[in-house]
C-alpha positions in Angstrom: 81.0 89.4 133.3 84.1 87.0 134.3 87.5 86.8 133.6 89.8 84.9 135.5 87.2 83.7 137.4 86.8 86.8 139.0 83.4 89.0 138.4 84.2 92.3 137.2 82.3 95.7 137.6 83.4 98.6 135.5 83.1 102.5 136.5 83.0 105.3 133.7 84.0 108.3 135.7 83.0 111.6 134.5 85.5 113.8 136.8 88.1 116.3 135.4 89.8 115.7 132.2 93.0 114.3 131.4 96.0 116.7 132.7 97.7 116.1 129.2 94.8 116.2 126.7 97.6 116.3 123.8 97.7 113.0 122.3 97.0 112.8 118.7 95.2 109.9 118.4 92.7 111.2 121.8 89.2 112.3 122.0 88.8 111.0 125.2 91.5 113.0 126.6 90.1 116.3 125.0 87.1 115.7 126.9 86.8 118.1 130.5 84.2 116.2 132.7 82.5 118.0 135.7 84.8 119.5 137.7 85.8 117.3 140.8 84.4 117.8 144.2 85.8 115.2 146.6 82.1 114.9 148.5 80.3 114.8 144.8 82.7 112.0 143.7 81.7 110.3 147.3 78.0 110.4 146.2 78.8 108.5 143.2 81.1 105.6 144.6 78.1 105.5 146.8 75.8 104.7 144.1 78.1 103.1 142.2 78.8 100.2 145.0 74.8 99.7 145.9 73.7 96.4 145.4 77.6 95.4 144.5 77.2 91.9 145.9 79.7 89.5 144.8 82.1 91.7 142.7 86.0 90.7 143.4 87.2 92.6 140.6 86.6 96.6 139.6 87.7 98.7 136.8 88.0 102.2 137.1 88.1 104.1 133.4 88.6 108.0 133.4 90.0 108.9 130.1 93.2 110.3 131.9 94.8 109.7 135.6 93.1 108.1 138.6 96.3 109.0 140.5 95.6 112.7 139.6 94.2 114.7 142.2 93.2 117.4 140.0 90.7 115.1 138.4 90.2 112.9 141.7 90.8 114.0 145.0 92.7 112.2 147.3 90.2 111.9 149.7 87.6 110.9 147.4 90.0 107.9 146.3 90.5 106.8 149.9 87.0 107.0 149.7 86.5 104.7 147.0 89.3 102.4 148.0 87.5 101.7 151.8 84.5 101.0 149.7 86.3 98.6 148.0 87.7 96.4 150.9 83.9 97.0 152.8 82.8 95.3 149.6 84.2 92.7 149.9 86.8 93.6 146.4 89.7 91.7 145.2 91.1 93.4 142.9 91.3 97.4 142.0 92.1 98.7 138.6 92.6 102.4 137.4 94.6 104.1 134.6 97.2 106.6 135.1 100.5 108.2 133.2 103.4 107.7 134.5 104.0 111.5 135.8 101.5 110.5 138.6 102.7 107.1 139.4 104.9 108.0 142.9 105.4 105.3 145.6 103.6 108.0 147.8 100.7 107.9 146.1 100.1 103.8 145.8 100.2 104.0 149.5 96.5 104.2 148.9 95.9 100.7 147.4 96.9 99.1 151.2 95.5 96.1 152.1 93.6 95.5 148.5 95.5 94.3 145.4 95.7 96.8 142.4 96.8 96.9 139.2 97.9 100.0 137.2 97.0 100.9 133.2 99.3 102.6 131.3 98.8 103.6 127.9 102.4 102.9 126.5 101.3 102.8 122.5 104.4 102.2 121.6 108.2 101.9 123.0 109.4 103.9 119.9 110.8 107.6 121.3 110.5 109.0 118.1 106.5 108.1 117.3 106.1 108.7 120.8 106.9 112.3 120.3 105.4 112.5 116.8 101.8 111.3 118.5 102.6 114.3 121.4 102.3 111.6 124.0 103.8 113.9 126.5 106.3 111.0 128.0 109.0 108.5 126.8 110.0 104.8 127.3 112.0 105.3 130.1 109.6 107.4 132.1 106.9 104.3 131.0 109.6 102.0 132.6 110.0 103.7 136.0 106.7 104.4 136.1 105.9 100.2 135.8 109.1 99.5 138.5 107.0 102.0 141.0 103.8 99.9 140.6 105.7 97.1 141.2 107.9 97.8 144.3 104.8 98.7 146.0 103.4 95.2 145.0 101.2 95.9 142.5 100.7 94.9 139.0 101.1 96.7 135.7 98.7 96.6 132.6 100.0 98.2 129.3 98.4 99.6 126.5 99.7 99.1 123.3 98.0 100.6 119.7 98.6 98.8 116.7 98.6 101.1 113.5 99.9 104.0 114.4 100.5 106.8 111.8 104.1 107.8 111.1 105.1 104.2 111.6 107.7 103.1 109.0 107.8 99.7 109.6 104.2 98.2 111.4 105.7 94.5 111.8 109.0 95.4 113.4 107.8 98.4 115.8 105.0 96.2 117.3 107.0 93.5 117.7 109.8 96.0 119.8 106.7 97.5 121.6 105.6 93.8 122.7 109.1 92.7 123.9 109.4 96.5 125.8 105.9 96.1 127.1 106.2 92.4 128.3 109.7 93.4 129.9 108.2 95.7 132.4 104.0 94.3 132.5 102.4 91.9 133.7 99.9 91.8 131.4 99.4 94.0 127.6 96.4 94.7 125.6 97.0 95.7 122.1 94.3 97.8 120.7 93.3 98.9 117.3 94.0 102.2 116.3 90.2 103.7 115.2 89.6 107.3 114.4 87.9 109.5 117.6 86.2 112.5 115.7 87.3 114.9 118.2 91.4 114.6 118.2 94.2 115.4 115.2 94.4 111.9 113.6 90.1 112.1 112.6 92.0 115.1 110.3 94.6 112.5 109.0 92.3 110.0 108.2 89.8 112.9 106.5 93.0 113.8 104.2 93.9 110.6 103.2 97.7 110.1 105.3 96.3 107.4 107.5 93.5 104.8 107.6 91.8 102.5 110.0 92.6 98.5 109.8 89.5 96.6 109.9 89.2 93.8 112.3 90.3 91.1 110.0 93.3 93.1 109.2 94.1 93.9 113.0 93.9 90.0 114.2 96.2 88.7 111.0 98.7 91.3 112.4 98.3 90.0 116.3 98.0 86.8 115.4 101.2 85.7 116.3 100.5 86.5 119.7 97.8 84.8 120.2 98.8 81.8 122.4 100.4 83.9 124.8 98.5 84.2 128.5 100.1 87.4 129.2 98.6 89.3 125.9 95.0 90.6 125.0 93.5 91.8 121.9 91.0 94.5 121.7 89.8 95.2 118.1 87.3 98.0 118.7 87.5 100.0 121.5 84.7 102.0 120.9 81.7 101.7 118.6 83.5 103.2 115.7 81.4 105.5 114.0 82.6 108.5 111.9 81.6 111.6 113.8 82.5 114.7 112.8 83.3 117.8 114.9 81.6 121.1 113.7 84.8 122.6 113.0 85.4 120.1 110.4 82.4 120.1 108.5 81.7 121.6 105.2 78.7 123.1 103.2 78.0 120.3 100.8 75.8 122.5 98.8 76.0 122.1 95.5 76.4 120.0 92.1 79.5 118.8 90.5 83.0 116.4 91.1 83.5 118.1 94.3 79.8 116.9 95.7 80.2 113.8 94.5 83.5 112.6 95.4 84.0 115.1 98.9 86.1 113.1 101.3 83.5 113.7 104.1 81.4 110.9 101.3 84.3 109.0 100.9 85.2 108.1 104.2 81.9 107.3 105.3 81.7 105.1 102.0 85.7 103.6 103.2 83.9 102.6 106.7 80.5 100.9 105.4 82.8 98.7 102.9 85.5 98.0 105.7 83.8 98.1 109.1 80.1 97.9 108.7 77.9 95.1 109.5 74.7 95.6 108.2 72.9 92.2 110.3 70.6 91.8 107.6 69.6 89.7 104.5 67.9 91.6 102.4 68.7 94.9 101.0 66.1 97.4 99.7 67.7 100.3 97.6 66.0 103.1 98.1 65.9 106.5 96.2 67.4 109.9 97.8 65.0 112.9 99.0 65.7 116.9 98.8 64.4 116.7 102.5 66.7 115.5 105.7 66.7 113.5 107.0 64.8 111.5 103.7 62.6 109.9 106.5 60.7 113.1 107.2 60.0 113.3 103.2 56.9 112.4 101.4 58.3 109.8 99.4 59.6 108.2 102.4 56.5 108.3 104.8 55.0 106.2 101.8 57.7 104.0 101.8 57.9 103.5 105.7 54.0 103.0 106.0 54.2 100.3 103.8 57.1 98.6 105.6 55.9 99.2 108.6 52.7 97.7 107.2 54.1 94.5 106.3 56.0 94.4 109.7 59.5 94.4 107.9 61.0 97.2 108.9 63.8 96.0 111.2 64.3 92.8 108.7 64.5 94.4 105.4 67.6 96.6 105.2 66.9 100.1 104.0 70.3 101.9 102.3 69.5 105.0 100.1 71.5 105.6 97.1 72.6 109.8 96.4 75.7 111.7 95.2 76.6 111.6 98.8 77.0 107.0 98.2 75.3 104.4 100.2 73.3 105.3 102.7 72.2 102.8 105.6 68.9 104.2 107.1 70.8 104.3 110.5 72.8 106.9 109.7 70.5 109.2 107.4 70.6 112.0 110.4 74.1 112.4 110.7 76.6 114.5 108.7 77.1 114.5 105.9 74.3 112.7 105.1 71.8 115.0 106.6 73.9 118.6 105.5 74.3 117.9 101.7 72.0 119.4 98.7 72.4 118.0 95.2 69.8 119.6 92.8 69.2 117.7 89.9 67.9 120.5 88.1 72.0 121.8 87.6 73.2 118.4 86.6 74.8 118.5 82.5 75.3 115.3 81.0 78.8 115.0 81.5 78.3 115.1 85.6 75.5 112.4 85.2 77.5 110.2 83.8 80.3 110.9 86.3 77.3 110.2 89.1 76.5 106.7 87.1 80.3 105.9 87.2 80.8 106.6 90.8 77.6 105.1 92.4 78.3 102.0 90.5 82.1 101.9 92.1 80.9 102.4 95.6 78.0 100.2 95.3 80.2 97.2 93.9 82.5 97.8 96.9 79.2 97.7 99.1 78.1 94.2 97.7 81.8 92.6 97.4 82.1 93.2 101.3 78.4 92.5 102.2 76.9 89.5 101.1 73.0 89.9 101.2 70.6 86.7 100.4 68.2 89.4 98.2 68.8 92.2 96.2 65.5 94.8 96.3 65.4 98.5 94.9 62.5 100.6 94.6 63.8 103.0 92.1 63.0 105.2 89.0 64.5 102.6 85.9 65.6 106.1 84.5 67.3 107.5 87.4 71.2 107.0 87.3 71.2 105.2 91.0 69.2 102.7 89.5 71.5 102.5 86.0 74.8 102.2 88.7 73.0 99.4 90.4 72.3 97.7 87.7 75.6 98.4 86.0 77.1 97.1 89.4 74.9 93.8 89.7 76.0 93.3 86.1 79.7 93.6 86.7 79.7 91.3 89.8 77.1 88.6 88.2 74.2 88.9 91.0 70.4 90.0 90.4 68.1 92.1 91.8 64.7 92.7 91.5 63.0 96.3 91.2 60.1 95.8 93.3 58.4 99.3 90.9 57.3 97.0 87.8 58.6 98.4 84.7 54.6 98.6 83.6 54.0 100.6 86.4 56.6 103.4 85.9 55.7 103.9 82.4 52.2 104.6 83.3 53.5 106.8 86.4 56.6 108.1 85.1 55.7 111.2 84.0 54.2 112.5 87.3 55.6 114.9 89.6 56.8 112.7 92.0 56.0 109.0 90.7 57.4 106.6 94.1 54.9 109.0 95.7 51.8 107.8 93.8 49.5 104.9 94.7 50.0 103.0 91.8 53.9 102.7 92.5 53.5 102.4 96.7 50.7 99.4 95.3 53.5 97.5 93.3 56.2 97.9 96.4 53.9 96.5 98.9 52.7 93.7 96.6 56.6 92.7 96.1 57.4 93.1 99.7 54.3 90.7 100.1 56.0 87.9 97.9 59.8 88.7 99.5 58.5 88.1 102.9 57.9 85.1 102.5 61.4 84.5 102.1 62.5 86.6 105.2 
């Protein structure tokens, strides 16, 4: 890729693990890599620098401190450095904290312009020691007048959304000043949830949430014009992952199945961060088995997809106690752990089912606008009353692609989406909608 005109190669090193490993907001940090052998760590800039013709610029990301020798030898970055100025680089990049910053230490970077990442987050004392960041301002600032007495350049994290935060506007906009004071350049990063770190727990619980990219690039908008300043909206390919230790047995039938927060964020992500890429939705029925792809009922369905050839076009999202769904995601918790059985549902909880299903699938719609609505659902089943109460409410139609003559000839056996008659009626409507995809 370029950037500044410069080509840029980026190394992921697995060494170590970060010598703090506290920050609330980290998963990265929590994460102990291989432990570090300087001659192992030679192998790998080895192969990381074959065939690296023409690169002026290289990143160097560790999820803690380059300038560490517990999780990178000194001899392995001299090393790595040498290979650098043999290869014809420009520019070096790495990440440290400011503990390991020393003039000592930059020494290294002779001869080859480097640059230095530190993750600041924010130039408030008080939320730094409320995220357990380990550091304060001041150490940030002597840290950055190091990096540039020995002639190099400072880069400076910034994260926009922090929890405990009182007021958003006015902290980031003391953060910038502080950061742009003391850096050459700052990247402000939205705050997203990593499942293995303290603030995955806040989000579960309700005391924070995620800002979606819209909502991150209204509040960094003002900053948009300036050269120094770089936005970076999602870090990682934000996903909600959860750690064993924080999942629960979702066995079972009633409010607490139906409205678990493990659903409910998972349901607050596919309205607010999702991107489906696809046209057409098919809504699809639930299974006992998981994931519902190794079920009966959804071999049928699959064949006749994959039949047609429209099984990357045609967007599959099953509807269950547990919400919406996106095939992509059937085999992770806690959409592959729950166990609703119908058999224990009274009246009173079906309705509740109705009234929630229809909520999250009008949520679903408002944020995703497909070109055609498909289901291929029992018309007696309560997903397919909340969809059609939801459709209703927001003034769209869909069309059940199991004919209402059909189901009342099939309806009353065992397992009626199963049967050839109601496979027969989905393929012959996926026939007539693929014309349209």
């Amino acid at each position: 890729m370029l950037k500044n005109n410069m080509s840029v190669k980026i190394l992921f090193l697995n060494s170590g693990g970060c010598a703090w490993g506290k920050c609330l907001f980290c998963g990265y940090g929590r994460i102990q890599g291989k432990n570090p052998s300087a001659d192992g760590l030679k192998k790998e800039f080895d192969s990381f620098f074959s065939g690296l013709d023409g690169v002026s610029h290289v990143k160097v990301f560790g999820s803690g401190s380059w300038l560490d020798s517990k999780q990178v030898p000194g001899e392995a970055r001299t090393y790595f450095i040498g290979l650098c100025r043999k290869g014809g680089v420009k520019k070096l990049t790495v990440e440290s904290r400011p503990e390991f910053i020393t003039k000592e230490g930059l020494k290294e970077f002779k001869d080859i312009d480097f640059e230095i990442a530190i993750g600041l987050e924010t130039a408030d004392n008080r939320i730094l020691e409320k995220i357990a960041k380990g550091f304060q301002v001041e150490d940030f600032a002597a840290a950055a007048r190091t990096v540039h007495s020995a002639g190099g350049l400072v880069r400076t994290y910034l994260l926009v959304n922090l929890p405990f935060v009182r007021d958003m506007e006015g902290e980031l906009e003391k953060s910038v000043d502080c950061a742009l004071k003391h850096s050459d350049s700052v990247v402000l990063i939205n705050l997203l949830p990593h499942g293995n770190c303290p603030l995955f727990g806040m989000w579960l619980r309700g005391e924070w949430n995620f800002l979606n990219k819209k909502e991150f690039l209204q509040i960094v908008e003002k900053w948009k014009n300036n050269p120094k300043i770089e936005f970076d909206a999602e870090t990682f390919r934000f996903v909600p992952k959860f750690p064993r230790e924080l999942r629960d047995s979702l066995v079972g039938v009633g409010e607490n199945f139906l409205t678990h927060p493990h659903f409910e964020v998972w349901q607050n992500y596919l309205v607010r961060w999702y991107n489906p890429g696809r046209e057409i939705v098919l809504f699809l029925p639930c299974s006992y088995k998981k994931p519902y792809s190794e079920s009966e009922t959804h071999r049928g369905i699959a064949g006749v997809l994959g039949g047609l050839g429209l099984r990357g076009s045609i967007h599959e999202v099953m509807l269950s106690n547990a919400g919406l769904v996106p095939r992509e995601f059937e085999n992770l918790y806690p959409f592959n752990a729950y166990d609703w059985d119908e058999r224990q549902e009274t009246e009173e909880i079906k309705g509740r089912y109705i009234e929630v299903t229809t909520r999250r699938i009008e949520d679903y719609l408002k944020a995703h606008h497909y070109r055609r609505i498909l289901c291929f659902l029992k018309y007696d089943s309560e997903s397919y009353q909340a969809l059609e109460m939801a459709c209703d409410s927001l003034d769209i139609k869909f069309t059940n692609l199991l004919s209402k003559k059909t189901y009342d000839k099939i309806k009353d056996g065992k397992r009626p989406l199963q049967s050839e008659e109601g496979l027969s009626d989905l393929e012959a409507g996926l026939k007539d909608e693929a014309v349209q995809v």
